[in-house]
N, C-alpha and C positions, 0 to 999 in steps of 0.2 A: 516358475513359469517356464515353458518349450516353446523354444526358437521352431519356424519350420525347415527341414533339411540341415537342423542339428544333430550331433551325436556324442553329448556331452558325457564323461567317461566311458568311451565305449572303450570294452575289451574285446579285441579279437580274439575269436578261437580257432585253433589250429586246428588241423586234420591229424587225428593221429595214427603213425603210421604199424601197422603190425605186420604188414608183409617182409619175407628174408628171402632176399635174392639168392641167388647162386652163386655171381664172382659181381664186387663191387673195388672200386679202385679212388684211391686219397691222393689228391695231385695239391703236394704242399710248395711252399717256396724252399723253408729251411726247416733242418731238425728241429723237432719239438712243435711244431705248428699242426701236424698230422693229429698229435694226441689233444692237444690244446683245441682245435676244431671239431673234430670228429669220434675222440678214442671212444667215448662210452657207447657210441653206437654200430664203433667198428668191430669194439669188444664182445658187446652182444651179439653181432652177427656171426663174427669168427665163430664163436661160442656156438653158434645153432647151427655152422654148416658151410658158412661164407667161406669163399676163397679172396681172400683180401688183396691185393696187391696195393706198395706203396711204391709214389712218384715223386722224389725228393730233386727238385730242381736247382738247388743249389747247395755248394758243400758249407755253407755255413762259415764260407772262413774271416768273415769278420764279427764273429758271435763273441765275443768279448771284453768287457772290462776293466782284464787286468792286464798296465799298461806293458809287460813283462814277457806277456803270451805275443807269440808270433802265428802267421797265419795256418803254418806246414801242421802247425801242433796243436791249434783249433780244431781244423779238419780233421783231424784223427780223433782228437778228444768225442769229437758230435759225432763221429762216423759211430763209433764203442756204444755212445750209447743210443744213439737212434736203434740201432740194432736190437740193446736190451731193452729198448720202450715197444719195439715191436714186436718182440719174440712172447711178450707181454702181453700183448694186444692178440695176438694169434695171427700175425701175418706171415704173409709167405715171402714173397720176393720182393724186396727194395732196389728197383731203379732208380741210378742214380746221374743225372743227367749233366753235373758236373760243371756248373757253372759260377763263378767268381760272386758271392755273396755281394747282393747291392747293385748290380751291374747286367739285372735281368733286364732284356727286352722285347716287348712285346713282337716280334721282326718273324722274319718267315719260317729262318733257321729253328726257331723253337717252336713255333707252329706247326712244321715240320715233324719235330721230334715228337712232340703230344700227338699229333694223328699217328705215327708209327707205333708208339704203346697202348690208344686206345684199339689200334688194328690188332696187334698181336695178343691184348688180353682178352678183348672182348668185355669188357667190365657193364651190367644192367645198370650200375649205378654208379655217377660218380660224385664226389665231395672234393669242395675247394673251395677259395677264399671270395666272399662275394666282393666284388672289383668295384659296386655302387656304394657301399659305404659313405655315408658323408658324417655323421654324429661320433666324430674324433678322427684323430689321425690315425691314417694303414699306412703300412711300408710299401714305399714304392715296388718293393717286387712280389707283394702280394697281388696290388692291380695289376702286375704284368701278368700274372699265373691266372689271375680272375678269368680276365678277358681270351686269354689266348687258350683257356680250356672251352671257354663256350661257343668260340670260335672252330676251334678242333673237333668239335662234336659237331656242331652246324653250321657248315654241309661240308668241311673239309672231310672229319676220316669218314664221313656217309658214302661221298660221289666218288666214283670210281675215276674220273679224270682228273683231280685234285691228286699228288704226288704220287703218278700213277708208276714211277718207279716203284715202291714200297710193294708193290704187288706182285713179289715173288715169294715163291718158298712159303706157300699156303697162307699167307696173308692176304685178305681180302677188304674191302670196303666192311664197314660196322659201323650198326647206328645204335647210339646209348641210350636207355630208356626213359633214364630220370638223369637231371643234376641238381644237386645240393648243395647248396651255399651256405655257410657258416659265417657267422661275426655280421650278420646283415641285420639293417635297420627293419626288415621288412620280410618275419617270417612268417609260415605260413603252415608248415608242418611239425610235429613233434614225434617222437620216440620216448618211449617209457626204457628210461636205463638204471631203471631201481637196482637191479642185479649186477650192473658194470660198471657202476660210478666207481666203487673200489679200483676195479682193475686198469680206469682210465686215470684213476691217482696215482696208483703202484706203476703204470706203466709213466708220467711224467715225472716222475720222481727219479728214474734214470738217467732223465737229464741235469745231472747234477752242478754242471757248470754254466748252466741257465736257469736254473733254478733251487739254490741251494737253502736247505731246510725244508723242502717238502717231505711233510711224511705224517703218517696218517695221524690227526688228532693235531695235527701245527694249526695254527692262521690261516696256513693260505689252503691246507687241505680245509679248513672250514669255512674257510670263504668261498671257493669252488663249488663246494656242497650247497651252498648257502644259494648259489647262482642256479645251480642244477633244480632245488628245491622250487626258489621263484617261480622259472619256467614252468614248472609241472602243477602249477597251485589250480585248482578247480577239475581236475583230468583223471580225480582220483588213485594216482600212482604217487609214489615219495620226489623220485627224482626223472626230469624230464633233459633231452638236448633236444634244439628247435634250430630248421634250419629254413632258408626258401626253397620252393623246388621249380624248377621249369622240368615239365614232361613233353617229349618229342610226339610230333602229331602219328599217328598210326596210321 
């Protein structure tokens, strides 16, 4: 029997996406969140042409564990290998914004900071942590980076009277095309990264002190795989990353 204005297992289908921008831009909280959200699609873009920039907002210095490590020698640890998960990924420059790991806030100062990098890059597209999450816990400075990216984009780095300081030395007002959100209850787009799911393993595998024993053929590379595969089931490609998008009005 049908209910009316039922939609009993309905699956959604995304839009998949096959356009490559020019310069798109990854505004993470902490090391390793960049590759863990975005790498398979940053990869493939790097790959075909993308100028990548990464936005690392916080140096990660309470990323660990072991009660032994101190925070001076975290920060260095993540700094070594964000570098090799990017260098991985085919990125170019990592901005690092330098903030006390856990102790991000949503506040003007970093509002601030995010319109002056999306001014000076210029990025068609950017990816970050979606901040509406609710089907598990996020870390509190991912919804500060959530919000304060979407904020940053609309109408901060748009309008020229929004920190109109920043507007020297060829920096101008810039409006981003797309934003994409990662780790959200509620997507809406996908990418075929049949071809970069490797390189987004090989590139988190550098984070070895957040994630140790990744390497291709372990668990958690099959389990990754296994998530990538899900996503892409019905789209005819192997492996898919699905993200939300909000597109700026033209």
């Amino acid at each position: 029997m049908t209910y009316p204005f039922s939609t009993p297992n309905r699956v959604t289908k995304y839009e998949v996406i096959e356009e490559v921008p020019r310069r798109a831009m990854v505004i993470f909280a902490h090391p390793d969140d960049a590759e863990i959200g975005a790498g398979a699609t940053a990869a493939l873009w790097a790959a075909n042409g993308t100028e990548i920039t990464y936005v690392q907002c916080t140096t990660g210095s309470s990323g660990s564990n072991d009660l032994a490590m101190i925070s001076d020698r975290i920060v260095e640890i993540r700094a070594t290998e964000q570098r090799a998960a990017a260098d991985a990924i085919g990125v170019g420059d990592i901005v690092v914004l330098d903030h006390p790991d856990g102790e991000l806030d949503a506040d003007r100062v970093f509002l601030g900071e995010i319109v002056r990098v999306l001014r000076k890059y210029r990025p068609e597209v950017v990816f970050t942590h979606d901040q509406n999450r609710t089907n598990g816990f996020q870390h509190r400075d991912h919804r500060s980076v959530g919000i304060t990216v979407q904020d940053a984009i609309y109408p901060y780095a748009r309008d020229h009277l929004h920190f109109p300081e920043q507007l020297t030395g060829g920096i101008e007002p810039y409006k981003v095309k797309h934003l994409f959100y990662w780790g959200t209850d509620q997507a809406d787009v996908i990418v075929d990264v049949t071809d970069s799911v490797d390189t987004k393993i090989k590139a988190l595998a550098q984070h070895k002190s957040q994630i140790p024993g990744l390497s291709f053929g372990s668990d958690m590379d099959l389990r990754m795989r296994a998530h990538h595969a899900d996503a892409a089931k019905g789209y005819g490609f192997e492996y898919g990353e699905a993200f939300r998008r909000l597109t700026a009005r033209t």
